[in-house]
N, C-alpha and C positions, 0 to 999 in steps of 0.2 A: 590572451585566452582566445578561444573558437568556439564558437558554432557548431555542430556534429549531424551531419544530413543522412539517412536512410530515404533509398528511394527503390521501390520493391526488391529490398532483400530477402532471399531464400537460401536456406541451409539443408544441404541435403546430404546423409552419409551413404556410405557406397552398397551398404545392405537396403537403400532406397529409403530408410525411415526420414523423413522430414521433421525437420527440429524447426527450423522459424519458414513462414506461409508469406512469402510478398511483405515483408513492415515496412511500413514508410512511415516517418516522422522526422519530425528536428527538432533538437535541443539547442537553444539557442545562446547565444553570448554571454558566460555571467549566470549562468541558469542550473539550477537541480532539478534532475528528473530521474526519479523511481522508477525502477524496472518490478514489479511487483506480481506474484501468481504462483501458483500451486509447484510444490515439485514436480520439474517435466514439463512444465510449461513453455521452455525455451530460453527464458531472462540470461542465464548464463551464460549459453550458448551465442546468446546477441551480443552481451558484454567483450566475450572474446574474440569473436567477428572484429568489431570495434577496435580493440586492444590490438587484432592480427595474428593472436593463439591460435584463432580457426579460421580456417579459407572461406571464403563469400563463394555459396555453386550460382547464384545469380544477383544479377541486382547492382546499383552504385553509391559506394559509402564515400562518404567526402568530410574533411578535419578541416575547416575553415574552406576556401574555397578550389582545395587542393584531392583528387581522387586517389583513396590512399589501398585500394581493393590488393594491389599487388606490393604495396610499399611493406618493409619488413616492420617488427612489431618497435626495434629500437629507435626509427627514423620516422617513426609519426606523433613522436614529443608528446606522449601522454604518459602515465603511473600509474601503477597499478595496487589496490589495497587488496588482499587475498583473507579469504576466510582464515587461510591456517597463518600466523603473523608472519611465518620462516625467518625467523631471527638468528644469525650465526651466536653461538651459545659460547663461543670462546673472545667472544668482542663485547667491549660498553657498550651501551648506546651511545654514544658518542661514534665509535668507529661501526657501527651497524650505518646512522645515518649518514655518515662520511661514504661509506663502501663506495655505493656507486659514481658518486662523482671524482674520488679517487681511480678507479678505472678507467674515467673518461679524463681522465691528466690535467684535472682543477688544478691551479696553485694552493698550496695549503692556507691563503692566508686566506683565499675566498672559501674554503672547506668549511674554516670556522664558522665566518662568520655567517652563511646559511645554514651551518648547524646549531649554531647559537640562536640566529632570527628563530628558528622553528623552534627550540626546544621554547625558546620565550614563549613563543605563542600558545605551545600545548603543556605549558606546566612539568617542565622535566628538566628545567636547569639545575636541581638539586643533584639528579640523580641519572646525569649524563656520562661517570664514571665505572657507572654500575654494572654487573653483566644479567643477561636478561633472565637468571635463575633468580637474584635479586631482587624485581623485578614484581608488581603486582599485575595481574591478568591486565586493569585496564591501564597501566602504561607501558606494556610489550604492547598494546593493542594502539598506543598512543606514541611510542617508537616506532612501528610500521608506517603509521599516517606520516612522521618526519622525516622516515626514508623519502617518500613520493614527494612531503613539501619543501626539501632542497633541492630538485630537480628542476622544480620552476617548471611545470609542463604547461602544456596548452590544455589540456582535458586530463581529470581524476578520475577513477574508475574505480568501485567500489566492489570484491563481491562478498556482498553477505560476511563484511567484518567482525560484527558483530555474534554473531552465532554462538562464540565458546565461550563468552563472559556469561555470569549471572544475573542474574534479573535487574539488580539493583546497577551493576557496573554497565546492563544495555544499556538501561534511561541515563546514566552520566554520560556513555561515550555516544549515543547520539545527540544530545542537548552542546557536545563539546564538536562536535563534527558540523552540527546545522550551526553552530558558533563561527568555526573555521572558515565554512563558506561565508558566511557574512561579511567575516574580516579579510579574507583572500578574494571574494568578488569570482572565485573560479568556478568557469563550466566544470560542473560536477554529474557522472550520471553512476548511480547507487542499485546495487541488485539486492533485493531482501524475500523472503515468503512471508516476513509479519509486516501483515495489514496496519500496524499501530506503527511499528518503525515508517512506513510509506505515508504514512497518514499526519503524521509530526512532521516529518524531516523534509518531502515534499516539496517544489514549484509546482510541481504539476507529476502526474502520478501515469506512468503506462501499465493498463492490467492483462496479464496475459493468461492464455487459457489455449493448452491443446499448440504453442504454436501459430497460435492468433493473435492479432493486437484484438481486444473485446473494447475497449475506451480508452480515450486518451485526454485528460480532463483537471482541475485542480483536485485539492483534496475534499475542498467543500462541494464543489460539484460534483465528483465522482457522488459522493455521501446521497445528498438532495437526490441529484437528477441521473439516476443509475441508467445506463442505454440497456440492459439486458439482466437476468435473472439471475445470472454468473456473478455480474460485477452488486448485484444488489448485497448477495449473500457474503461475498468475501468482503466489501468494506464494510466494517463495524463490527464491533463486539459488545455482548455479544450479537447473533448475526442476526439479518431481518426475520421475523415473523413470516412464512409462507402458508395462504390455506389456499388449495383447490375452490374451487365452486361454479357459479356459473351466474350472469345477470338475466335478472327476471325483470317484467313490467308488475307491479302491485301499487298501483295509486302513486306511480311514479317507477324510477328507477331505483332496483335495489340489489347489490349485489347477497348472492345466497350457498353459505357454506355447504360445500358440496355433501355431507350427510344431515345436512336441513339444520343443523343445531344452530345456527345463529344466523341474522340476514343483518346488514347496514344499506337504510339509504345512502343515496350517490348523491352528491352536491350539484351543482349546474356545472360546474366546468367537468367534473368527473361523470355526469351523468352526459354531456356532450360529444366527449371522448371516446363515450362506450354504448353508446348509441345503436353500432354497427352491430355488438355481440350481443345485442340480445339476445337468450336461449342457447346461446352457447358456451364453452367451456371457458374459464379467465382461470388467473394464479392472483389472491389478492397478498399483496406484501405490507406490510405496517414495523416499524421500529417498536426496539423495546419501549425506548422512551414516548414511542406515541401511543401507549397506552398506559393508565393508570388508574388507580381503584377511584372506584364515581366516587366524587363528593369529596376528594380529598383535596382538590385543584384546581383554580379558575384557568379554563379555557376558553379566551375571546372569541373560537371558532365554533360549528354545533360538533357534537358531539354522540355517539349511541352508546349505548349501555347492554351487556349479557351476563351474567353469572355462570361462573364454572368453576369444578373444583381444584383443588390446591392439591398439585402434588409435591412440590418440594419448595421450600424459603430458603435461600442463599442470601444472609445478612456479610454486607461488606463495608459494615462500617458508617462508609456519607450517604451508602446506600442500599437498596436491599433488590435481589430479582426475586421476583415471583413466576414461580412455574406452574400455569396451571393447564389441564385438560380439556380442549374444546373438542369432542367427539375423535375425530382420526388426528387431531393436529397434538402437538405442545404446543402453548403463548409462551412468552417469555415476559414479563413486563419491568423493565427497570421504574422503581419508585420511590421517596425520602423514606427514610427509616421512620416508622409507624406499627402502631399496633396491628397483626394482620391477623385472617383467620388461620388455623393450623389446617399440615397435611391433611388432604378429605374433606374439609369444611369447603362448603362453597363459596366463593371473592367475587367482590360483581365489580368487573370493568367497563371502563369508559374508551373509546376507539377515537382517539382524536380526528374525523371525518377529514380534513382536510390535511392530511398528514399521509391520505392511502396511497401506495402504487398497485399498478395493476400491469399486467405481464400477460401475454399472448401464451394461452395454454400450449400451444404445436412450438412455434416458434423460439420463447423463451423470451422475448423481446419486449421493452416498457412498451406499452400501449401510450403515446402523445409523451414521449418521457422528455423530450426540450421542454414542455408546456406546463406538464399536468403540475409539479410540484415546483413551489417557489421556493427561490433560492434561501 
């Protein structure tokens, strides 16, 4: 396997729009790393950079410690998994995952027997005779992945495989994928727009926005310790909590929603941090999960308390969200299934204080975000 180095790449197309901004990162030996971020974000575009679908306008890409910016896309020993499977419809699987190593003049007895390793490995030696009409969603999806793993590459490449399966066939085929790398030990790098595919399947997660890398971080840290107001809202579901306001001095430090409906003091380390903003504009961020109805919860940390009305309960079973109103905002609060008040009655929440982020109004930026929140 390899290594895969970006060292300020830039895609530029010839109507001048810039698709990726300087990226630089490495993916290292052995390693999965998510390409993750909105449509148009550029993930794609960087994938096929990589792969050698798309020209590099600047920058140096390297596949081990080899610079491969001009090498063609066949001669940089990677594979590629494509959103749409393109499975030849008049072949098994069997001669789908033969194809390409019969064009490169395998002996047949080696054809087999990496078409056999793979199919073992991906659950398809039943139905290696089959043609892929035959064929359920997720193992054409799981035939594609054994085209790329009789190839033996040095680097996987993923884009957004997943996309045309149904909800239940994502969560198998990514649970069977983060499997694969496990047992194949291969540099893998994976292009997805769901934050929960990036968030599972993961070493380490890159978020892009606009053509930016915005963080580059595990998936538990991205989560915790967000570097910016982008990457807070797209990791998690559902997304963080955002209120406008602004910090005031009142017998300490306290942050104060911006049309007055609710204020929380600030802890010592968060009242440290924010010191500088007094009087001026903040963005406070809070998790579903870090809020919850008072009294329903031991929390080791303190805590504040406000009541607001209830606009909508979404009961899901282990769990329930509560939608309620705080003046210009929604909250959102993920809670255990409980008795709650109904739509319009008022629910008094609890702000687990030490769970807050806080985000630079102009900027967008955590305010201390290496520090402020533990991992």
């Amino acid at each position: 396997m390899a290594n895969v180095t970006l060292e300020r790449v830039r895609k530029v197309y010839d109507n001048g729009f810039v698709a990726v901004h300087g990226a630089s990162f490495e993916v290292r030996d052995g390693e999965f790393v998510v390409l993750v971020g909105p449509s148009g974000c550029g993930k794609s575009t960087m994938l096929r950079m990589i792969a050698g679908l798309e020209s590099i306008t600047e920058g140096v890409l390297r596949i081990g410690d080899r610079v491969v910016n001009d090498v063609p896309p066949k001669d940089r020993d990677i594979a590629m998994v494509f959103q749409n499977y393109a499975l030849y419809p008049h072949m098994t699987a069997f001669e789908n995952m033969a194809f390409g190593l019969r064009l490169r003049k395998f002996p047949k007895a080696e054809i087999r027997k990496r078409v056999e390793q793979a199919a073992e490995i991906l659950g398809l030696m039943a139905v290696l005779d089959r043609k892929p009409a035959q064929l359920s969603g997720g193992q054409r999806q799981r035939v594609a992945v054994g085209r790329a793993i009789v190839r033996q590459p040095r680097v996987f490449l993923f884009d957004e495989p997943l996309s045309n399966l149904d909800a239940k066939l994502r969560v198998q085929m990514r649970t069977e994928i983060a499997r694969l790398h496990r047992r194949l030990g291969a540099t893998m790098i994976y292009v997805t727009h769901d934050q929960v595919e990036a968030m599972t399947m993961g070493d380490r997660i890159v978020v892009l926005r606009d053509g930016h890398i915005q963080q580059i971080d595990t998936p538990l840290a991205l989560y915790n310790r967000p570097a910016n107001r982008f990457v807070a809202g797209f990791i998690g579901s559902p997304s963080m909590n955002f209120v406008p306001g602004r910090v005031v001095r009142e017998g300490g430090l306290r942050f104060q929603a911006r049309d007055g409906r609710f204020a929380l003091p600030l802890d010592e380390e968060r009242a440290r941090l924010l010191r500088a903003y007094v009087g001026q504009p903040v963005t406070l961020g809070i998790r579903p999960e870090d809020l919850h109805v008072a009294g329903s919860r031991y929390v080791t940390g303190p805590v504040a308390e406000a009541a607001f009305p209830v606009e909508v309960l979404e009961p899901m079973g282990n769990e329930i969200f509560v939608y309620a109103r705080a003046g210009e905002q929604t909250l959102v609060a993920r809670v255990p299934p409980q008795p709650l008040p109904g739509p319009g009655e008022p629910v008094r929440l609890a702000f687990d204080l030490a769970r807050l982020h806080f985000f630079d109004a102009e900027t967008e930026e955590a305010i201390g975000f290496q520090v402020a929140v533990a991992a």
